[in-house]
VOBA-1610 file (N, C-alpha, C; in pm, whole numbers, padded with zeros to 5 digits, always signed):
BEGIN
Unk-03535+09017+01483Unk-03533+09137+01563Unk-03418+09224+01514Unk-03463+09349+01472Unk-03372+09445+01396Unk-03302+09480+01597Unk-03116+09543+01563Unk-03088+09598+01669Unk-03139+09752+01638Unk-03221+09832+01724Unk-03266+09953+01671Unk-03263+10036+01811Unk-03215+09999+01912Unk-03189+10083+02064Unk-03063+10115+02073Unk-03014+10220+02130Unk-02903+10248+02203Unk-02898+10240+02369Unk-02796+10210+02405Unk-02794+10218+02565Unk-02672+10334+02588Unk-02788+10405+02677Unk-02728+10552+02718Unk-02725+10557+02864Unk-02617+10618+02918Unk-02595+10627+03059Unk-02577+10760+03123Unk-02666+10782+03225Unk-02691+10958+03248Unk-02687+10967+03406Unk-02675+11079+03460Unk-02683+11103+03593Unk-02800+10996+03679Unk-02893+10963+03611Unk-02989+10918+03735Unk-02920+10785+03737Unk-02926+10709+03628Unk-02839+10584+03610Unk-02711+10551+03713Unk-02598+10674+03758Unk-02486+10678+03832Unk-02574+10662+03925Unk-02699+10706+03992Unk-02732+10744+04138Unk-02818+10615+04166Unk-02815+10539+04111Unk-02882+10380+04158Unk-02773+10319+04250Unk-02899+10276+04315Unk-02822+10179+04464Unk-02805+10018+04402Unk-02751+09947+04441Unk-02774+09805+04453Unk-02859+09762+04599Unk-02892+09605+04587Unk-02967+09507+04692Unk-03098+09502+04610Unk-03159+09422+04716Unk-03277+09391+04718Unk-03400+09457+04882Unk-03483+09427+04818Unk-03586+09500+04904Unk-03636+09386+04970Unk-03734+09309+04897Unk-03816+09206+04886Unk-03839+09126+04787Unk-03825+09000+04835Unk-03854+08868+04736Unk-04025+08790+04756Unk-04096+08778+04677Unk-04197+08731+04709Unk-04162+08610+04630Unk-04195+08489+04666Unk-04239+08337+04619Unk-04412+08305+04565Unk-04401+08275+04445Unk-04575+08217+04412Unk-04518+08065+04348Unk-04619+07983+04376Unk-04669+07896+04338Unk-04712+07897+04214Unk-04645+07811+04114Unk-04683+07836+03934Unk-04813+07768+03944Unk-04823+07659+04049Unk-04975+07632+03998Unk-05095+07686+03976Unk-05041+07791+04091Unk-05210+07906+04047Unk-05190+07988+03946Unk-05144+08010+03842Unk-05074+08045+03760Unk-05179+07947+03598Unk-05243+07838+03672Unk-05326+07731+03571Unk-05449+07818+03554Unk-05433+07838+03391Unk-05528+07858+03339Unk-05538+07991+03304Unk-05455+08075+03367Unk-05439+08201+03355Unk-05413+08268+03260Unk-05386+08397+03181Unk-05328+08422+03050Unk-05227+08556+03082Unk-05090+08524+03052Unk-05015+08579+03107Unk-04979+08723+03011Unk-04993+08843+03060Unk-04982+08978+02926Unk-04849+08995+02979Unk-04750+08992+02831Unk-04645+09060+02822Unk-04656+09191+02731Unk-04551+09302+02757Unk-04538+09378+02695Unk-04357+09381+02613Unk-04376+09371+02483Unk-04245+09304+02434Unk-04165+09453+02421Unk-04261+09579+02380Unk-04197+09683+02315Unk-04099+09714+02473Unk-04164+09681+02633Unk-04124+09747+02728Unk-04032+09661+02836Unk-04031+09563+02723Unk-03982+09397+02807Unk-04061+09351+02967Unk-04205+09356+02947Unk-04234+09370+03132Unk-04369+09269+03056Unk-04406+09223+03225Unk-04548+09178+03221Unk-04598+09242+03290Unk-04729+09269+03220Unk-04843+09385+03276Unk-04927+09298+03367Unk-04933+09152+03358Unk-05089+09126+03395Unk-05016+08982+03402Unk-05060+08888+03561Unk-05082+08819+03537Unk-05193+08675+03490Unk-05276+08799+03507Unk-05456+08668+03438Unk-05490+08709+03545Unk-05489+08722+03676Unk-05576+08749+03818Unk-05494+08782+03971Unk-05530+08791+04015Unk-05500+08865+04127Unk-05363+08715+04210Unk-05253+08748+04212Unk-05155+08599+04259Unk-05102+08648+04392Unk-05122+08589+04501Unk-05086+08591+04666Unk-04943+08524+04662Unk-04854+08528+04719Unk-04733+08496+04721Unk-04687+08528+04859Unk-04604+08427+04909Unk-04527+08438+05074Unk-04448+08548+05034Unk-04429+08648+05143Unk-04282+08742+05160Unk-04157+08655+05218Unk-04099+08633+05167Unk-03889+08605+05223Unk-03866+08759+05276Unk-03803+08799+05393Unk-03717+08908+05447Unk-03602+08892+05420Unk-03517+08966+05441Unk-03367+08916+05485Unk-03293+09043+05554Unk-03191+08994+05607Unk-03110+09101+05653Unk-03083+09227+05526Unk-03066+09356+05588Unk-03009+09414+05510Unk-02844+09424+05406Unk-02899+09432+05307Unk-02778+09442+05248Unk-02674+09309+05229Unk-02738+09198+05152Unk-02714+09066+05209Unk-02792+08994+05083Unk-02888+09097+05071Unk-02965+08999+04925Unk-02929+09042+04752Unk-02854+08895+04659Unk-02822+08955+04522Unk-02933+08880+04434Unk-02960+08959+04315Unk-02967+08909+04196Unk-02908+08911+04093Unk-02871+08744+04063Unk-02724+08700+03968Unk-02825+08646+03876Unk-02780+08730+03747Unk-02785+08644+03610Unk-02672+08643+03552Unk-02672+08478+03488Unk-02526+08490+03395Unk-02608+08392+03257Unk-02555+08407+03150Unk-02563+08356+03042Unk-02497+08315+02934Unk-02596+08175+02897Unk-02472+08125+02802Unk-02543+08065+02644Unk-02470+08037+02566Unk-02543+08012+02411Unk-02514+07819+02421Unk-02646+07815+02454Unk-02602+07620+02383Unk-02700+07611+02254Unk-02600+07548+02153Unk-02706+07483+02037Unk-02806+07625+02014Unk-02738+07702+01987Unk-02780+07803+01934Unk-02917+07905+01988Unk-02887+07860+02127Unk-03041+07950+02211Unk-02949+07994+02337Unk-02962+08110+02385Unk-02914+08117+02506Unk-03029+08098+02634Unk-03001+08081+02671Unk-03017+08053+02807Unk-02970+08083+02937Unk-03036+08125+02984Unk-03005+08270+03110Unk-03037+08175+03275Unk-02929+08168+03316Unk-02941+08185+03483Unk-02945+08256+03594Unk-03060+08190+03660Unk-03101+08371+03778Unk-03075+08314+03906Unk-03017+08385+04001Unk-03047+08335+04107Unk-03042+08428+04189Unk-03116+08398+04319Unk-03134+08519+04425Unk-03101+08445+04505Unk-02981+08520+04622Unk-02939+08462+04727Unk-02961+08541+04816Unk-03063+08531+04950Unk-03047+08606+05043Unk-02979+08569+05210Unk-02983+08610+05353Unk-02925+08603+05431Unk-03078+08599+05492Unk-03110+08498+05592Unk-03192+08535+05729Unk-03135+08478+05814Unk-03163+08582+05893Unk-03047+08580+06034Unk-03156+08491+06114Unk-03074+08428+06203Unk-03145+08378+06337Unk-03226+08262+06303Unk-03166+08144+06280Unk-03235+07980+06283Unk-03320+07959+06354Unk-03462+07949+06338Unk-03600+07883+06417Unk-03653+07800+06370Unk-03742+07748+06378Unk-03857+07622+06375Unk-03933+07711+06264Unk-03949+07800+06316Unk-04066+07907+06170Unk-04000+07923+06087Unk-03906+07979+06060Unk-03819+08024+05943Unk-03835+07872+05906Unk-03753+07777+05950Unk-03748+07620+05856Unk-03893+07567+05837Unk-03964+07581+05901Unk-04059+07560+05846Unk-04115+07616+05736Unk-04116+07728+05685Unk-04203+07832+05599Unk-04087+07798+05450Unk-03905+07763+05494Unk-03893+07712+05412Unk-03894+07569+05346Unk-03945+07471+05459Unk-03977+07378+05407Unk-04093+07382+05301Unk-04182+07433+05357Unk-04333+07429+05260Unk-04308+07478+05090Unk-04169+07536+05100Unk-04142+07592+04973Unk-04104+07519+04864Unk-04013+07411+04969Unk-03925+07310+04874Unk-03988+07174+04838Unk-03952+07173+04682Unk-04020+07107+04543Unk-04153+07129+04543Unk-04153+07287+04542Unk-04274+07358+04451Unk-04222+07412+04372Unk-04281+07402+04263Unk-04248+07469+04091Unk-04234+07656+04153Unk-04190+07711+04123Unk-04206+07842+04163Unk-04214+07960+04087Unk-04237+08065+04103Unk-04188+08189+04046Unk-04190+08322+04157Unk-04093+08421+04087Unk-04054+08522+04226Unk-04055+08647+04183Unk-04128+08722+04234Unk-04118+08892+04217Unk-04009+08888+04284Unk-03898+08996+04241Unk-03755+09014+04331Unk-03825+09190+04289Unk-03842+09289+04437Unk-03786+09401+04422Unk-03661+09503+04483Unk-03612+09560+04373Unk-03468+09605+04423Unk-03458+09724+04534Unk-03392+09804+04562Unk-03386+09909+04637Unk-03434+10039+04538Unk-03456+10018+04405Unk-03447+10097+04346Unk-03593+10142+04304Unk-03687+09965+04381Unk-03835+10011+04339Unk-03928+09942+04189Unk-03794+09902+04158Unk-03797+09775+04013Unk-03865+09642+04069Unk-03941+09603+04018Unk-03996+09466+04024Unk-03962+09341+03906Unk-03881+09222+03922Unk-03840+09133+03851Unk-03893+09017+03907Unk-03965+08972+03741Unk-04022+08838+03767Unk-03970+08776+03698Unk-03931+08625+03825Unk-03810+08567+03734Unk-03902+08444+03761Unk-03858+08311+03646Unk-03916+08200+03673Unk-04061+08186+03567Unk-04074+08319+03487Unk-04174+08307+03381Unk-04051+08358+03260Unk-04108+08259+03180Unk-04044+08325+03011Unk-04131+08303+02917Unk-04122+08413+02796Unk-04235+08398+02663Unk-04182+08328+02608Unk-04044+08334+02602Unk-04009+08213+02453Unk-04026+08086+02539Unk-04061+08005+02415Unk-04096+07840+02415Unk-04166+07806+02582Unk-04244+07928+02627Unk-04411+07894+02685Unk-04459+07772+02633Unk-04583+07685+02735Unk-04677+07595+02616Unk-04773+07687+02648Unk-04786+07750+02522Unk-04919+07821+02534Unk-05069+07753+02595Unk-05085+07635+02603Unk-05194+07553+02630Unk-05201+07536+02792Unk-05071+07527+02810Unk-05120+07476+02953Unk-04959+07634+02984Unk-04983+07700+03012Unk-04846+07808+03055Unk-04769+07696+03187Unk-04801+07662+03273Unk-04749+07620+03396Unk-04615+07515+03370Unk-04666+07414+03240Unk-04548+07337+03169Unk-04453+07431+03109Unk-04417+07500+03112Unk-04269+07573+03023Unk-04148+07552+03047Unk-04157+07528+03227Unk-04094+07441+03241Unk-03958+07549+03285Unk-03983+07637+03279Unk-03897+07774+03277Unk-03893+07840+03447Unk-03973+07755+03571Unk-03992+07763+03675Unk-03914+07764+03809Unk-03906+07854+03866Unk-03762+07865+03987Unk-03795+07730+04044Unk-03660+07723+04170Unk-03701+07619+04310Unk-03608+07662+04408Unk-03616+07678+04505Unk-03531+07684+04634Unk-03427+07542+04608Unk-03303+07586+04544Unk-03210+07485+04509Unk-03088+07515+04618Unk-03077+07577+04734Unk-02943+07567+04796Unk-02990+07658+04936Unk-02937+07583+05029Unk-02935+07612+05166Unk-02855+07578+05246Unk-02797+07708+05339Unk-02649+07643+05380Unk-02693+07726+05511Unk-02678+07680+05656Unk-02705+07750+05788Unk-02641+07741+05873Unk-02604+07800+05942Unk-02468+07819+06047Unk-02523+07895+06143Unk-02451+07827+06285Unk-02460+07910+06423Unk-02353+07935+06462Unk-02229+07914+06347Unk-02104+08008+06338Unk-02016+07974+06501Unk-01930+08017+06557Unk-01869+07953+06669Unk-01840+08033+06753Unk-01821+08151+06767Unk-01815+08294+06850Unk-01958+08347+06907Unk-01969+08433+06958Unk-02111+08493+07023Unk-02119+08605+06923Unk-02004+08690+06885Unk-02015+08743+06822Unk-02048+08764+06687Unk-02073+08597+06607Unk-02068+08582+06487Unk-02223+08576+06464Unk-02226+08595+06326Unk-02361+08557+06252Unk-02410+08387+06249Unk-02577+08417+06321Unk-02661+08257+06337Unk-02736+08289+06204Unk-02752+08201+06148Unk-02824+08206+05996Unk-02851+08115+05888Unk-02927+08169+05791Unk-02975+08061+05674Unk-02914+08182+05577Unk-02865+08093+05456Unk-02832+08171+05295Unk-02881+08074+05228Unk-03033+08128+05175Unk-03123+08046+05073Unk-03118+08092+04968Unk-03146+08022+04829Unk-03103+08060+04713Unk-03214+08054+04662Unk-03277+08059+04536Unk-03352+08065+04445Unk-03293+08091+04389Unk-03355+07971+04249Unk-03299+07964+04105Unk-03374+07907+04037Unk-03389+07996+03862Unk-03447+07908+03741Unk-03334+07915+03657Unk-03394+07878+03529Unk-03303+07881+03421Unk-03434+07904+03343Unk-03398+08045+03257Unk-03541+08088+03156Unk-03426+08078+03023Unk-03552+08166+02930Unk-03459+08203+02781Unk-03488+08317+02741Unk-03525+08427+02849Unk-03466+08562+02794Unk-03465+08636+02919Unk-03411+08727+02930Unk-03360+08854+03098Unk-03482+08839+03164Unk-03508+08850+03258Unk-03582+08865+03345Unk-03671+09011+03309Unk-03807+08989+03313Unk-03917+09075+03294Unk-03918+09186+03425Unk-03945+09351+03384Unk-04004+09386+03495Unk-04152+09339+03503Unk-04241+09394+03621Unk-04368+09382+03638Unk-04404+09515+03671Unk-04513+09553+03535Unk-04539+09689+03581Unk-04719+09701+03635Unk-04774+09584+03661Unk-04874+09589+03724Unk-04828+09630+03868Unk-04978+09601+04002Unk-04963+09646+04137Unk-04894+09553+04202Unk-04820+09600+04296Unk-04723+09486+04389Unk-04752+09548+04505Unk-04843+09482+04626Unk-04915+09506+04724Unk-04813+09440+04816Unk-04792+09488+04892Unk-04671+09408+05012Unk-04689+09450+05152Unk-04700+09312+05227Unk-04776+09353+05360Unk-04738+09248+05425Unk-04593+09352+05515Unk-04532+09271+05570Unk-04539+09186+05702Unk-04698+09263+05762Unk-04712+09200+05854Unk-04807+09085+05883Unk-04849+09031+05721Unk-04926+08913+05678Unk-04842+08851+05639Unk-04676+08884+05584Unk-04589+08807+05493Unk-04628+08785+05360Unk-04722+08891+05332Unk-04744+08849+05184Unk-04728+08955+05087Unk-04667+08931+04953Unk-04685+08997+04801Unk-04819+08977+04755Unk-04888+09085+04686Unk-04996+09044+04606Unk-04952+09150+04479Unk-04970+09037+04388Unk-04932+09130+04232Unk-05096+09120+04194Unk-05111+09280+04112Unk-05255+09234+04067Unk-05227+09344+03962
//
């Protein structure tokens, strides 16, 4: 890969917000059999093979990040993502909806405030093209920490994480991202 881009920084660039909007969760298994279109010139995936349903995560405002950091082992880097958000108010539903989550292979549309869609938990390099679902490149709900805090005044809550480890930045998605929050669901199509 020749370096042949510049990175330029202009008024609209200063006027970006940070956070997150919405996190959707899918299941890599439906993801079997599928054929996944990347676009390399635009770094995004256009397509994932068919229409993928995914739970909505909420969270409080202003409370949800997406952290990548990266590092070079043995001569490949390797990129860590993680999304940490805040839901307020401990129930039986909330733990439940995140139980059903945990040790499923995953992958996550994260969209920002800005209207960007990032799918993290898929990567092109070292895919098995044969079976995509093995790559092995797949998030999991790896950290949960919940508190009913000790004041009346304080925050009752869950800070759930999601995390993979891929081998290159996180893709936008420039296909449809259908979000309907009063089913709780993402649909990318």
């Amino acid at each position: 890969m020749a370096i042949d881009e510049a990175i330029a920084v202009g008024c609209a660039d200063l006027q970006r917000k940070g956070g997150l909007r919405y996190v959707g969760l899918f299941d890599w298994t439906d993801l079997s059999g599928q054929q996944i279109t990347y676009s390399g010139a635009q770094h995004s995936i256009t397509s994932l093979g068919a229409t993928e349903t995914g739970v909505l995560f909420e969270f409080k405002d202003e409370t949800a990040t997406l952290n990548i950091s990266a590092s070079k082992e043995n001569g490949q880097t390797a990129f860590e993502i993680s999304v940490e958000m805040y839901i307020p108010r401990m129930d039986a539903t909330k733990f439940n909806a995140i139980d059903k989550a945990q040790d499923v292979c995953l992958f996550a549309c994260v969209q920002d405030t800005n209207g960007i869609d990032w799918i993290l938990g898929i990567s092109e390099d070292f895919e098995n093209v044969d079976v995509n679902y093995r790559n092995q490149t797949y998030g999991k709900l790896n950290a949960l920490e919940g508190t009913t805090s000790s004041a009346y005044t304080e925050e009752n809550g869950i800070t759930l994480t999601f995390y993979c480890r891929q081998f290159c930045l996180p893709y936008t998605y420039t296909g449809t991202n259908t979000i309907d929050t009063s089913a709780g669901t993402m649909e990318l199509s």
